[in-house]
C-alpha positions in Angstrom: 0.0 0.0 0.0 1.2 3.0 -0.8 2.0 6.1 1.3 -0.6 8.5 0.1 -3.0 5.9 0.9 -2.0 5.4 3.7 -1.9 8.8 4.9 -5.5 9.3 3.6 -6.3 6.2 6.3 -4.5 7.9 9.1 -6.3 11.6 8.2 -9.7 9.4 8.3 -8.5 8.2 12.0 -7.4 11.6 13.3 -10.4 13.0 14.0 -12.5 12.7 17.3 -16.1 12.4 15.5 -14.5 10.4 12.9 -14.0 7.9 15.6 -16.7 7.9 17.3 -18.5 7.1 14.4 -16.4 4.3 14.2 -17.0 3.1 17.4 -20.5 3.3 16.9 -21.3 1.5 13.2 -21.2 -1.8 13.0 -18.7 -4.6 11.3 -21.5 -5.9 9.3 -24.6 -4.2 7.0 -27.1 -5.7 10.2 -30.2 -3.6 9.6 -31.0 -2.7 12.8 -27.3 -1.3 13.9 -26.4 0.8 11.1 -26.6 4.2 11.3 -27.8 7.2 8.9 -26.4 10.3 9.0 -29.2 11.9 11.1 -29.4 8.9 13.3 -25.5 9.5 13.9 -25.8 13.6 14.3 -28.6 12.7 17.4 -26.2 10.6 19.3 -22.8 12.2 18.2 -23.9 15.9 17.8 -23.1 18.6 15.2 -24.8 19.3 12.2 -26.4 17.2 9.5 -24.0 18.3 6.6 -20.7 18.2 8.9 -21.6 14.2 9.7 -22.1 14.0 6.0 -18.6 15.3 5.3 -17.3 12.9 7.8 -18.8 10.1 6.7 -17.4 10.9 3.1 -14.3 11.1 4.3 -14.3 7.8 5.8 -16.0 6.3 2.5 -12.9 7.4 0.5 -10.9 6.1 3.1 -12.3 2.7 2.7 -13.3 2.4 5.8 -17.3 2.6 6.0 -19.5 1.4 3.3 -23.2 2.5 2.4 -26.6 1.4 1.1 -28.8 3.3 0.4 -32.5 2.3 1.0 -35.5 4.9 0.6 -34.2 8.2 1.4 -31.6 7.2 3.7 -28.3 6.2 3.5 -27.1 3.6 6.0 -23.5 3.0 6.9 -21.6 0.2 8.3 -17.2 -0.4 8.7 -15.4 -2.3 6.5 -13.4 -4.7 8.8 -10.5 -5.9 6.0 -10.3 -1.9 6.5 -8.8 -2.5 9.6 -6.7 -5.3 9.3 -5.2 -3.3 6.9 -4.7 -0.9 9.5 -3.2 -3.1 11.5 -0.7 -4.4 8.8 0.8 -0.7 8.9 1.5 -0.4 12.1 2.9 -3.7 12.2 6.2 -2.9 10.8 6.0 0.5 12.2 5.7 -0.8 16.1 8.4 -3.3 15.7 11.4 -2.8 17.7 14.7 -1.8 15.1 16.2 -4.3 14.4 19.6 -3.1 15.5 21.2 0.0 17.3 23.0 1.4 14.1 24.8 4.1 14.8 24.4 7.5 12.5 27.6 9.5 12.1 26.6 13.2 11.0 28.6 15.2 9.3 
């Protein structure tokens, strides 16, 4: 995966609403846990269109999907989403592999 991807991930994860959006939508499209956007701006807060940018964010980020169904559109995570996630800071969290020294100039 390449960086700019993955720095679109990590922008999708830096926010506070972003996550609790997160928190709150669930792994699979279950009809009775996913959320709309109005359903999600009554528990989280903030405004109708601000949740909608959020939630577009997170799309493009590949970590939400959608249906739509009537007038609404419902929202659940994408768990391979994560596991991708968790592939990046893999590598990242490891400890070095050995103390090399760095002579500066």
């Amino acid at each position: 995966m390449d960086a700019e991807i993955q720095a679109k991930i990590f922008k999708a994860l830096g926010d506070v609403t972003r996550l609790k959006v997160l928190q709150l939508l669930p792994s699979e499209p279950i009809c009775k846990e996913m959320y709309n956007v109005g359903d999600l701006v009554e528990v989280i807060g903030g405004s109708q269109p601000n949740m909608s940018r959020h939630l577009h964010i997170l799309k493009e980020a590949g970590l939400v999907c959608c249906r739509k169904a009537c007038a609404s559109v419902y929202y659940w995570r994408v768990p391979d989403a994560f596991e991708k996630v968790r592939q990046i800071l893999g590598p990242l969290a490891a400890p070095p592999r050995s103390a090399r020294k760095v002579t500066r100039k």
